[in-house]
py3Dmol code that shows the C-alpha trace and the ligand (Angstrom):
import py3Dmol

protein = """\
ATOM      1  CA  UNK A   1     -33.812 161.106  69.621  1.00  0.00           C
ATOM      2  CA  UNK A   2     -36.073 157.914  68.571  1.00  0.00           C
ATOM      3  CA  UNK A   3     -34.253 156.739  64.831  1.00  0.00           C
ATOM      4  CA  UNK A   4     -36.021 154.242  62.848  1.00  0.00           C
ATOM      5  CA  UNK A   5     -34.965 152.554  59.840  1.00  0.00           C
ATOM      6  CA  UNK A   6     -37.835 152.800  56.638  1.00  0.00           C
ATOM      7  CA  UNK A   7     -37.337 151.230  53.308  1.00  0.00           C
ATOM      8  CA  UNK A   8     -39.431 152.096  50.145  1.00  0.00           C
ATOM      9  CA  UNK A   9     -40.189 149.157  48.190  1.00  0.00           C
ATOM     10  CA  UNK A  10     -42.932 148.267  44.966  1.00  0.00           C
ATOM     11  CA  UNK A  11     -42.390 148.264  41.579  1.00  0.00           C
ATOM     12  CA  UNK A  12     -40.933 151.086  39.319  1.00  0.00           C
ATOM     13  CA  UNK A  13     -43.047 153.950  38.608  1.00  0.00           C
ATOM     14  CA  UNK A  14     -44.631 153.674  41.217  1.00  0.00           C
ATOM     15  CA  UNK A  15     -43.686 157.120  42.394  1.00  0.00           C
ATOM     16  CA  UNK A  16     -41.601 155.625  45.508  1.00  0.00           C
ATOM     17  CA  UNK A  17     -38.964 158.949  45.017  1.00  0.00           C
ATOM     18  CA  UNK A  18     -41.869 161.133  44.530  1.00  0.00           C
ATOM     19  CA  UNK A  19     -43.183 160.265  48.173  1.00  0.00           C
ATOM     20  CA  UNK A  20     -39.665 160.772  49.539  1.00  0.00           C
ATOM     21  CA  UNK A  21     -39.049 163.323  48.030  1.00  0.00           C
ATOM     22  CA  UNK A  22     -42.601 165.344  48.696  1.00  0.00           C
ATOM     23  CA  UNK A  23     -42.325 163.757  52.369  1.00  0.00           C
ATOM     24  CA  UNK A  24     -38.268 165.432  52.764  1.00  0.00           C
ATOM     25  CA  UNK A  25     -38.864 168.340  50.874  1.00  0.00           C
ATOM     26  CA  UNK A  26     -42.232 168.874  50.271  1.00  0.00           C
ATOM     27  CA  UNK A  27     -41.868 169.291  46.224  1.00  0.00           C
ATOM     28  CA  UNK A  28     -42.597 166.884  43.235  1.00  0.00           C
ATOM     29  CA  UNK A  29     -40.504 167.119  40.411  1.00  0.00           C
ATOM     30  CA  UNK A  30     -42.324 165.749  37.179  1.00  0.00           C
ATOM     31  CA  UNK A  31     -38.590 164.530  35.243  1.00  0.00           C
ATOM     32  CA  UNK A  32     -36.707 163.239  37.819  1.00  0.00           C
ATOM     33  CA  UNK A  33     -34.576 160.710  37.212  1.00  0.00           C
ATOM     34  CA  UNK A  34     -35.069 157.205  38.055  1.00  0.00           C
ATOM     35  CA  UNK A  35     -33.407 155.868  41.316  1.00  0.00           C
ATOM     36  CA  UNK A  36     -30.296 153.366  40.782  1.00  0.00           C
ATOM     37  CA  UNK A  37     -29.620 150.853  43.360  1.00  0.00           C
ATOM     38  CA  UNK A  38     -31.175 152.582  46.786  1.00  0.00           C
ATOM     39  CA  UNK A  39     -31.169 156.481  47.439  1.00  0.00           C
ATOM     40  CA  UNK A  40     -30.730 157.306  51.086  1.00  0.00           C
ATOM     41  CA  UNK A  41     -32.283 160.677  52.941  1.00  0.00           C
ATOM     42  CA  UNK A  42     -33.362 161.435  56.348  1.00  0.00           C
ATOM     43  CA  UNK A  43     -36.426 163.324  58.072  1.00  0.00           C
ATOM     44  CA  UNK A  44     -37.719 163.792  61.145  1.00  0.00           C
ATOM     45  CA  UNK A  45     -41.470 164.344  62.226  1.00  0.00           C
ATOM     46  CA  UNK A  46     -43.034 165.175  65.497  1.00  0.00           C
ATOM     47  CA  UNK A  47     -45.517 163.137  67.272  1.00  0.00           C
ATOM     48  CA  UNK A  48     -47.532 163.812  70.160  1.00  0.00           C
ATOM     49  CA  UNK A  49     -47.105 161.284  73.149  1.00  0.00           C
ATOM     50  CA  UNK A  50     -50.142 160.623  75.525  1.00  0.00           C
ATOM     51  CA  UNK A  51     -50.000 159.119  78.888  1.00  0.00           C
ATOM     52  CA  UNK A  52     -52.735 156.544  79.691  1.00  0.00           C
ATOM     53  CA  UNK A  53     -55.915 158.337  80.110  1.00  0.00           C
ATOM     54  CA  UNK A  54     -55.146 159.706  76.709  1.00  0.00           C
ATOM     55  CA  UNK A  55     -54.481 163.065  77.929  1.00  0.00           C
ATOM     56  CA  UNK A  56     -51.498 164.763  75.053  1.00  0.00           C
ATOM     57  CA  UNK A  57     -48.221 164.959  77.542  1.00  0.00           C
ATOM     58  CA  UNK A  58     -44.736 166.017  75.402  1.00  0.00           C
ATOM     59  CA  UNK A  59     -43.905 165.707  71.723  1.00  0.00           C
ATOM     60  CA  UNK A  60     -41.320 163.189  70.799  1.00  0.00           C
ATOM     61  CA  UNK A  61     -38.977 163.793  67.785  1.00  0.00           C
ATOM     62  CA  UNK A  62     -38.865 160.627  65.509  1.00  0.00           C
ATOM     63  CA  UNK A  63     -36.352 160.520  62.885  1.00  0.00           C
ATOM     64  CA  UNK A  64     -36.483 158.393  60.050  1.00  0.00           C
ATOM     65  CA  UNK A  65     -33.356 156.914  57.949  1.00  0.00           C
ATOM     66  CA  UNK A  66     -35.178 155.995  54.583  1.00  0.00           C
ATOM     67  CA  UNK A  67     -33.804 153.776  51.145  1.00  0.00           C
ATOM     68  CA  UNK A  68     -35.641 153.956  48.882  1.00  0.00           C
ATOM     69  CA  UNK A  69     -34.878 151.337  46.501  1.00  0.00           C
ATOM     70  CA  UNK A  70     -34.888 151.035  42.588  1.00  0.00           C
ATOM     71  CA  UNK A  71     -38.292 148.887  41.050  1.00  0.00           C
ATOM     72  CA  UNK A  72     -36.422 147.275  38.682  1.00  0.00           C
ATOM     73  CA  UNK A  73     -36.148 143.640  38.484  1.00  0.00           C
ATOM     74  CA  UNK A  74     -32.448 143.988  38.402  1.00  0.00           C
ATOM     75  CA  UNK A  75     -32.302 145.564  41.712  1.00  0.00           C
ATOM     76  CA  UNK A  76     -34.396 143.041  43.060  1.00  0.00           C
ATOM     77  CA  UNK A  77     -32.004 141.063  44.802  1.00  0.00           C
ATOM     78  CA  UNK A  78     -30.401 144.014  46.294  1.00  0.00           C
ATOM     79  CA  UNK A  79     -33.910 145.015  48.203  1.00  0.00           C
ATOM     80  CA  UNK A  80     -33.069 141.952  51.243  1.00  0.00           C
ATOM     81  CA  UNK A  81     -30.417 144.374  52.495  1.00  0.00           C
ATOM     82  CA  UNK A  82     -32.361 147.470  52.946  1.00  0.00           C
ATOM     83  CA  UNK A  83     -35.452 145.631  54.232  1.00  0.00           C
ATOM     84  CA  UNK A  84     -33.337 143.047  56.638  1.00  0.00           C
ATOM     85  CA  UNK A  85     -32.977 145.396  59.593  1.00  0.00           C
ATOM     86  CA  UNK A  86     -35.512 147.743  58.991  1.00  0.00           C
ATOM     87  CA  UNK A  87     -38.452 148.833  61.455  1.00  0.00           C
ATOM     88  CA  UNK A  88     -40.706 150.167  58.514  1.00  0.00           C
ATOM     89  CA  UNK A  89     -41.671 149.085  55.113  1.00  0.00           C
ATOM     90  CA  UNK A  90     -43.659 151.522  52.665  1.00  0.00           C
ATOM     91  CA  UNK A  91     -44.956 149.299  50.171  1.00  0.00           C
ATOM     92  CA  UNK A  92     -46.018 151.556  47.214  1.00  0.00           C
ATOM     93  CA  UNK A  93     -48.384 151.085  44.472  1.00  0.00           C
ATOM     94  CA  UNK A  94     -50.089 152.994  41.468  1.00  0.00           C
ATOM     95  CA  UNK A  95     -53.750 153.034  42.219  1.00  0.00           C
ATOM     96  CA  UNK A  96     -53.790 153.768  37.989  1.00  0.00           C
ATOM     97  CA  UNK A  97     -51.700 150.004  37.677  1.00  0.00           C
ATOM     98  CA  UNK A  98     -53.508 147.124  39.016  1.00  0.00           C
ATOM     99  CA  UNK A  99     -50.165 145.315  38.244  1.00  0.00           C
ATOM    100  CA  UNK A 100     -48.250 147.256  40.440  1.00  0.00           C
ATOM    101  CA  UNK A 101     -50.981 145.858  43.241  1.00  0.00           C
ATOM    102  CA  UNK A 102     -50.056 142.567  42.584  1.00  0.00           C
ATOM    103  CA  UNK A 103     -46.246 143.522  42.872  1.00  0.00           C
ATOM    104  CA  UNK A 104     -47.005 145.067  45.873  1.00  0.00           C
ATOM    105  CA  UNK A 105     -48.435 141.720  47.421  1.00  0.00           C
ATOM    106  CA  UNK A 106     -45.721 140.040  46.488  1.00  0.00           C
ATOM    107  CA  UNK A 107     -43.258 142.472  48.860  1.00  0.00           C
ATOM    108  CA  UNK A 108     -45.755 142.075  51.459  1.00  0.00           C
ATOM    109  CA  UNK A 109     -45.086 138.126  51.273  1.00  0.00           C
ATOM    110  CA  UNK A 110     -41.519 138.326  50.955  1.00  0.00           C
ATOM    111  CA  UNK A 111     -41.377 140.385  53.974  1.00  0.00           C
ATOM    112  CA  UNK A 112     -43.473 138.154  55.966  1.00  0.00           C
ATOM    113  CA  UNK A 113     -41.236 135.010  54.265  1.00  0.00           C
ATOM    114  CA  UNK A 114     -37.846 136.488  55.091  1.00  0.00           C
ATOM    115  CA  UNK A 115     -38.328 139.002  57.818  1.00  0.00           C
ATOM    116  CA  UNK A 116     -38.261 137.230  61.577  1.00  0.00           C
ATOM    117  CA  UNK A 117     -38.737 140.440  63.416  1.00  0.00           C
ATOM    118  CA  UNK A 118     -42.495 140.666  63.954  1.00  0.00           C
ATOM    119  CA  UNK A 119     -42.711 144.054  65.120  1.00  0.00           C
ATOM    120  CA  UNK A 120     -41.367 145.424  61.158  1.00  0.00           C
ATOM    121  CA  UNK A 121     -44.534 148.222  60.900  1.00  0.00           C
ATOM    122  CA  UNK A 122     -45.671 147.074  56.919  1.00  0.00           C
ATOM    123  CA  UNK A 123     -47.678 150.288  55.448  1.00  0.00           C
ATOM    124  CA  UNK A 124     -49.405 149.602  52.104  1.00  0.00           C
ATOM    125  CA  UNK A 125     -49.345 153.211  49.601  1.00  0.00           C
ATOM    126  CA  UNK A 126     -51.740 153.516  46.665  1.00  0.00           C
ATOM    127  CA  UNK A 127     -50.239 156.462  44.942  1.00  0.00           C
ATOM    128  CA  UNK A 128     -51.154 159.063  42.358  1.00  0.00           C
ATOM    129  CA  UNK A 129     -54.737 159.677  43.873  1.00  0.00           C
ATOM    130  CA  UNK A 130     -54.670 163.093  42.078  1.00  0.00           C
ATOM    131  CA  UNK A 131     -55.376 160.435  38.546  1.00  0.00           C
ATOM    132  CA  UNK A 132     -58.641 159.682  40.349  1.00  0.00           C
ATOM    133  CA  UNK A 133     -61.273 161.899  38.797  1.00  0.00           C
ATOM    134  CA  UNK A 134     -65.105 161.905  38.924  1.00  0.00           C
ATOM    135  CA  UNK A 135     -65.260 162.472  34.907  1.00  0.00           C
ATOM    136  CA  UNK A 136     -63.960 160.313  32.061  1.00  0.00           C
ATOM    137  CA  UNK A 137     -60.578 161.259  32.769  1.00  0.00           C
ATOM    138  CA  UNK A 138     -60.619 158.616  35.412  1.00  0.00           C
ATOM    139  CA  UNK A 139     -57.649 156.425  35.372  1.00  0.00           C
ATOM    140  CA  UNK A 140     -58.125 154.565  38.420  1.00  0.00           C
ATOM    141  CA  UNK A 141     -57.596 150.728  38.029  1.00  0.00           C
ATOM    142  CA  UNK A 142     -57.603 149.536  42.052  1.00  0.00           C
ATOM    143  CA  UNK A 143     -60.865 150.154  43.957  1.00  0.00           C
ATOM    144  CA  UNK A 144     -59.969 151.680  47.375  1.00  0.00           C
ATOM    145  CA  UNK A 145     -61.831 148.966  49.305  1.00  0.00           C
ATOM    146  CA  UNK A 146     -59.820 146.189  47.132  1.00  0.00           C
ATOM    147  CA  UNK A 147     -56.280 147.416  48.664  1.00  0.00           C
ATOM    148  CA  UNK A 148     -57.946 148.027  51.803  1.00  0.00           C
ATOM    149  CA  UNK A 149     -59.329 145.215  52.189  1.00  0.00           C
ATOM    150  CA  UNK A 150     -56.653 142.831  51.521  1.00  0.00           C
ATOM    151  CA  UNK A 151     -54.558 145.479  53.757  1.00  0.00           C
ATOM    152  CA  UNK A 152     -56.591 144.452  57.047  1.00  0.00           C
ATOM    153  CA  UNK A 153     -56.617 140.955  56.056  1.00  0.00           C
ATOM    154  CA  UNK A 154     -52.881 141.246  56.302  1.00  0.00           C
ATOM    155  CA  UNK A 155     -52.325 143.418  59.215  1.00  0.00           C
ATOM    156  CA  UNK A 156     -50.984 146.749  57.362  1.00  0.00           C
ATOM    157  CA  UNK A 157     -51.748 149.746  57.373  1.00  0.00           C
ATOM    158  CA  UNK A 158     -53.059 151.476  54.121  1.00  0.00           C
ATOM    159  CA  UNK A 159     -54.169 154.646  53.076  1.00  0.00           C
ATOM    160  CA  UNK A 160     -54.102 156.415  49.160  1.00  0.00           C
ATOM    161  CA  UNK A 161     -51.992 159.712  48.526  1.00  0.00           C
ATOM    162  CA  UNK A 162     -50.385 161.981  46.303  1.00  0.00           C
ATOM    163  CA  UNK A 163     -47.120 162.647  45.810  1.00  0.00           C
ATOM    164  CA  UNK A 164     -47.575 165.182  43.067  1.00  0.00           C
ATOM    165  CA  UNK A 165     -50.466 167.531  44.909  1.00  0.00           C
ATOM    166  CA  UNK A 166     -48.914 166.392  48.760  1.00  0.00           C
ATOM    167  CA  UNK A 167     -52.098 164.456  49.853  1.00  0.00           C
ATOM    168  CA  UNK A 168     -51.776 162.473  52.806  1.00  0.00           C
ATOM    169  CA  UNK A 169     -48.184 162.158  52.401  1.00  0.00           C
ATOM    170  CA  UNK A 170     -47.327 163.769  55.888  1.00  0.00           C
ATOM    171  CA  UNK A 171     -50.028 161.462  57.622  1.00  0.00           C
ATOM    172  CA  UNK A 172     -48.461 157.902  56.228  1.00  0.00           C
ATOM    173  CA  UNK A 173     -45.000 159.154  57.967  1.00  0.00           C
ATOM    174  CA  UNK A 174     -46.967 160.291  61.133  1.00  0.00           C
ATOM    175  CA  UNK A 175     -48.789 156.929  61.289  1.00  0.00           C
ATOM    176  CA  UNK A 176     -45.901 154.827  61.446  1.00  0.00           C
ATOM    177  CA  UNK A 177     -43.891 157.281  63.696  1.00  0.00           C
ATOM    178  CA  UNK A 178     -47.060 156.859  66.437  1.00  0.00           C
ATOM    179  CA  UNK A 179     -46.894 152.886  65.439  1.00  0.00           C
ATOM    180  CA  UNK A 180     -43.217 152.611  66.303  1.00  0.00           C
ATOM    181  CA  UNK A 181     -43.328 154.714  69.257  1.00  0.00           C
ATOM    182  CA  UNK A 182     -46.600 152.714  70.726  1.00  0.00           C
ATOM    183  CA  UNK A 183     -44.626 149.475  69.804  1.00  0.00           C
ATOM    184  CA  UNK A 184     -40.757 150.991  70.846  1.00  0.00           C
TER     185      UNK A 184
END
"""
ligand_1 = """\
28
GDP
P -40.320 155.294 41.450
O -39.657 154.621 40.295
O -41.274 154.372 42.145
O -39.359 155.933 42.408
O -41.253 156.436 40.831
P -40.931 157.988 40.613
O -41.003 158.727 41.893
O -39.668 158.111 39.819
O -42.192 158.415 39.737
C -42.483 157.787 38.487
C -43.323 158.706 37.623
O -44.603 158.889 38.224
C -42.730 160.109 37.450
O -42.983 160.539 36.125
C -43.501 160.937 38.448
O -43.573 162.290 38.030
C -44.867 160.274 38.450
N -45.559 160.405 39.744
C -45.063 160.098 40.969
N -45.979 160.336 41.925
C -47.086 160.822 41.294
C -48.385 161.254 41.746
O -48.735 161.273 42.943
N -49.255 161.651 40.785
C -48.931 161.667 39.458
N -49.863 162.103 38.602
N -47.728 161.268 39.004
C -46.821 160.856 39.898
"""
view = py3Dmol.view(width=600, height=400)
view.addModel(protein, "pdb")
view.setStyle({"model": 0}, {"cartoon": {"style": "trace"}})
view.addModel(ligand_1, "xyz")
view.setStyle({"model": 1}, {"stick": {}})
view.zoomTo()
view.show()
């Protein structure tokens, strides 16, 4: 079976656990307790493979070995090991925060600064979509096309999700399993 290494990273709050935890075991749990250090858990997924015309041939089993690591600052110099020898990086942020954008960026340069391996697969999260609302109860911050934007400027992929309802959770995993496995 195909293994690849993911780590979590962005600031705390984020709702890194939430999206590991709704991606392993499809629940959200509104108390959880914050994540000390790095939490490990695995998953796999199933991808389609497609020979060159594009015709679907097998599936292909992908599992993933994920750390999610802790936001806070004091954990921050612990993040080098979990991101050193990874293939994947899920940089998260809270589409409610527009800080937490700006932390976000500043993973995404420290993993271009420090990683060599070119191939790492860097996938840019805005969480907590289900705070986006058309009524006054709107507590976006980040614009969609802002994140996006700067996320094809940079090369990564992006997309917006939920932890807490399960939107396009499963798809962010499936994207960079069909990355790695075009790249492998
Ligand atoms: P982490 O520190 O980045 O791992 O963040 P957590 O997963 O611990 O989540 C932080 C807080 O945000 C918790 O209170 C979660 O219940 C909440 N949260 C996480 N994901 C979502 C989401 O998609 N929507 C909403 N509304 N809240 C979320």
């Amino acid at each position: 079976m195909l293994q690849f290494k993911l780590v979590l990273l962005g600031d705390s709050s984020v709702g890194k656990s939430s999206i590991v935890n709704r991606f392993v075991k499809d629940s959200f749990d509104e108390f959880r307790e914050s994540t000390i250090g790095a939490a490990f858990l695995s998953q796999t997924v199933t991808i389609k493979d497609s020979d060159a015309n594009g015709n679907e041939a097998q599936e292909v089993t992908v599992k993933f070995e994920i750390w999610d690591t802790a936001g806070q600052e004091r954990y921050k110099s612990l993040a080098p090991m979990y991101y050193r020898n990874a293939n994947a990086a899920l940089v998260v942020y809270d589409i409610t925060q527009a800080d937490s954008l700006e932390k976000a960026r500043s993973w995404v340069q420290e993993l271009k600064n420090k990683v060599d391996d070119d191939s790492l697969v860097i996938y840019l999260v805005g969480n907590k979509i289900d705070l986006a609302t058309d009524d006054d109860k709107d507590k976006r911050e980040v614009e969609e096309n802002v994140a996006k934007t700067y996320a094809e400027e940079n090369g990564l992929l992006f997309s917006e999700v939920s932890a807490k309802n399960g939107q396009g959770i499963q798809q962010v995993f499936r994207s960079i399993a069909e990355k790695l496995y075009d790249i492998r």
